[in-house]
N, C-alpha and C positions, 0 to 999 in steps of 0.2 A: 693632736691634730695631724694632719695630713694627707694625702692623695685616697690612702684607704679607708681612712677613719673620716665618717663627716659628721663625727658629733663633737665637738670641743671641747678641750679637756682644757674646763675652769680653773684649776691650777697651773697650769702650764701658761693661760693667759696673764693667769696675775701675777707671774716670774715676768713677765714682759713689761710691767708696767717701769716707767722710769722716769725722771722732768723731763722729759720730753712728750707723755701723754699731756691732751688738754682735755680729756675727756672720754668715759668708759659709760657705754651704752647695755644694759641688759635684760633681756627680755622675761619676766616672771609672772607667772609661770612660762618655764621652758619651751621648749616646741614638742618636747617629749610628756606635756605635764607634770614637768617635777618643779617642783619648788628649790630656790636656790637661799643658803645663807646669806641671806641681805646683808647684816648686820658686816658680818667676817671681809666681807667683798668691798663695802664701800668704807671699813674703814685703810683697808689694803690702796685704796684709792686717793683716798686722803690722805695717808701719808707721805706720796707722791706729789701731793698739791693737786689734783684733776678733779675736776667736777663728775660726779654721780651722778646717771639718769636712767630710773627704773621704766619700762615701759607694762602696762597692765592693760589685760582685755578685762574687764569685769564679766563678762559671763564665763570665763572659763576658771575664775574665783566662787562661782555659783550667785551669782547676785542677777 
């Protein structure tokens, strides 16, 4: 992340996370259409204590 880079670098968010998150929002698929590991991300989140909230467009899952 940073002033040059506006795409987020999903690792570097979940170094961030710590008891003091209450909550991580993620958008999937991405804004880029890529698919993220769900699974890896929210148990990263969980072990933090924070609640997980996936958000999904269904047509852009093809439905």
């Amino acid at each position: 992340m940073g002033e040059d880079n506006l795409e987020a670098d999903l690792d570097d968010l979940l170094t961030e996370l710590d008891d003091q998150t209450a909550l991580f929002i993620i958008q999937n698929p991405n804004f880029l259409g890529e698919l993220e590991d769900l699974q890896g991300i929210e148990n990263a989140v969980k072990d933090v204590g924070a609640l997980f909230c996936v958000i999904s467009n269904p047509i852009t899952l093809g439905a």
